[in-house]
N, C-alpha and C positions, 0 to 999 in steps of 0.2 A: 583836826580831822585827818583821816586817812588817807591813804592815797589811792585807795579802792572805795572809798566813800565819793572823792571827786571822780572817778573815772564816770561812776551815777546816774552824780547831777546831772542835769540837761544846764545847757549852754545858759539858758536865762539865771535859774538855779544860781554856778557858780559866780557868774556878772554882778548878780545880788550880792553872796557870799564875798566876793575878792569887795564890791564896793561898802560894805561893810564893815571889813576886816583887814581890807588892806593886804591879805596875804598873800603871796608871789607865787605860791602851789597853784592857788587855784587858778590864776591869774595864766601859767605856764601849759596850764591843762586846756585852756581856751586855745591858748598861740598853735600850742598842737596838733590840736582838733582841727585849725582852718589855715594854717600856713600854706600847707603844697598848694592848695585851689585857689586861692585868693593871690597867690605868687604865677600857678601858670594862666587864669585868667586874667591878670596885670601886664603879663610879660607878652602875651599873644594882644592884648590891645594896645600897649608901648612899651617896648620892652624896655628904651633908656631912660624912662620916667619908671618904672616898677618897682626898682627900691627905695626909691625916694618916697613914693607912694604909698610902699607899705612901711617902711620905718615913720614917717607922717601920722598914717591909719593907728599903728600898734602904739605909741604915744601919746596920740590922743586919746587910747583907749585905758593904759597904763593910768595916765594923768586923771582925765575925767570920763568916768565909766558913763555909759550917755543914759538915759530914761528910754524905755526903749518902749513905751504906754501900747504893751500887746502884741509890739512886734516881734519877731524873731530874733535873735542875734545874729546868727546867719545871714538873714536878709539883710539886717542893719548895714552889717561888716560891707557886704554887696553891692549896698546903697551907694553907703560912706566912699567905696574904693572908687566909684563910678565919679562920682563927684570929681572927686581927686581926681583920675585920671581925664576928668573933661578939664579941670579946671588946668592941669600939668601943659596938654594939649593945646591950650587957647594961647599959654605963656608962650608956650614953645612957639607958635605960627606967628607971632608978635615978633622972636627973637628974632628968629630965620628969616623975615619978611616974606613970606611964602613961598617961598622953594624950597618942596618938598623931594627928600631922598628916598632911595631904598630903605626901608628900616632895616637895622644888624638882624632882626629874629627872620624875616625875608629873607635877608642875604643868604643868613646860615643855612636856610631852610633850602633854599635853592643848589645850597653848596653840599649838603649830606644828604647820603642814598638814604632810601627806605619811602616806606609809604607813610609814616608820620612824617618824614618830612614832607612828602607831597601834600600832605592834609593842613600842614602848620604854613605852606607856600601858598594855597590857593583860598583858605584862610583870611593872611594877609592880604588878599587882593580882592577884598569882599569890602565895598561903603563900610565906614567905621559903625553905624547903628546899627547895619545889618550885621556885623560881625559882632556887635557888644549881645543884640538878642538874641543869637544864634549859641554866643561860647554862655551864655548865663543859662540860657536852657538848656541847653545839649551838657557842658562840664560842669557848669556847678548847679544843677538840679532845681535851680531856681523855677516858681511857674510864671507863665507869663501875664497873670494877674498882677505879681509883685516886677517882671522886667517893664510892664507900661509905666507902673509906678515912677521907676526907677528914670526911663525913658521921658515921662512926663508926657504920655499920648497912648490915646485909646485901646482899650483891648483889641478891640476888632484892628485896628492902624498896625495894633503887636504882631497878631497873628498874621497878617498877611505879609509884613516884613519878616516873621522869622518863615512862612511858608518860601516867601523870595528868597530869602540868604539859602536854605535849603537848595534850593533848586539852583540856586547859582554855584553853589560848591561841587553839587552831583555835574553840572554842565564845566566846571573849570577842571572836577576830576577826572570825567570818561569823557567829556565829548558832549558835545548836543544828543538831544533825541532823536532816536532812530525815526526816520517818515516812511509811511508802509510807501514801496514801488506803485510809479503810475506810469501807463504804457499808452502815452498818446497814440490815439488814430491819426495815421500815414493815407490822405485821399489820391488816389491815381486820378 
């Protein structure tokens, strides 16, 4: 096959094709396609578990290409990283015995100007659910049919936790909402 034949396919397409074939093109054509997203959504919910998590993710994909009965590939990849990074997370809070630090993508975020970092700083400082259904919707385009999934809780539960994360990043980025003036009456 071509190398303009894989550009093509769609994701499920080549997953068929490399589990078929075995072949490393099409195989390289997927990593591609989803590396940056799935590295800056890893790296924003822990960043020192994020390589780990995707060289993990990308091996098990390598090794055993999954059944994915209807689903997306995208989504799958989404799924699978979530897993991983809960399951990274739980290790971690075991190691540490609970004492939790700044995370390094905080620190940094805190340490470099610009408005990404302000965004990647207050971010970080969002409840871990409300930050996984916020960066899955908002960066990787996910809908939040498939982040409940993912979540394992309600659409309706979804949507009011990413309507929360929302509103808690606009209040960590500008400030609280503004309250109209009220001019209490002064009685002599």
């Amino acid at each position: 096959m071509t190398r303009n034949a894989f550009q093509n396919l769609s994701d499920e397409a080549l997953l068929d094709y490399y589990h078929s074939t075995r072949n490393l093109r099409a195989f390289r054509q997927l990593y591609s396609r989803h590396k940056d997203s799935l590295y800056r959504y890893c790296a924003q919910m822990n960043f020192s578990a994020a390589s780990t998590v995707l060289e993990q993710l990308w091996h098990s994909l390598l090794e055993r290409p999954p059944e994915l009965c209807g689903r997306l590939l995208r989504n799958w990849l989404f799924i699978r990283a979530s897993q991983l990074l809960t399951q990274s997370a739980t290790a971690a809070d075991t190691e540490h015995n609970g004492e939790p630090g700044e995370s390094p993508l905080a620190e940094a975020a805190r340490m470099a100007p610009g408005e990404s970092s302000a965004l990647l700083a207050a971010m970080q400082q969002l409840p871990r659910i409300e930050r996984n259904i916020v960066l899955l919707h908002m960066e990787c385009r996910l809908p939040l049919a498939t982040i409940a999934d993912i979540e394992r809780i309600s659409l309706k539960k979804c949507r009011g936790l990413y309507q929360q994360g929302k509103d808690r990043l606009r209040e960590i980025l500008h400030g609280p909402e503004r309250q109209p003036w009220q001019v209490e009456e002064v009685r002599l």
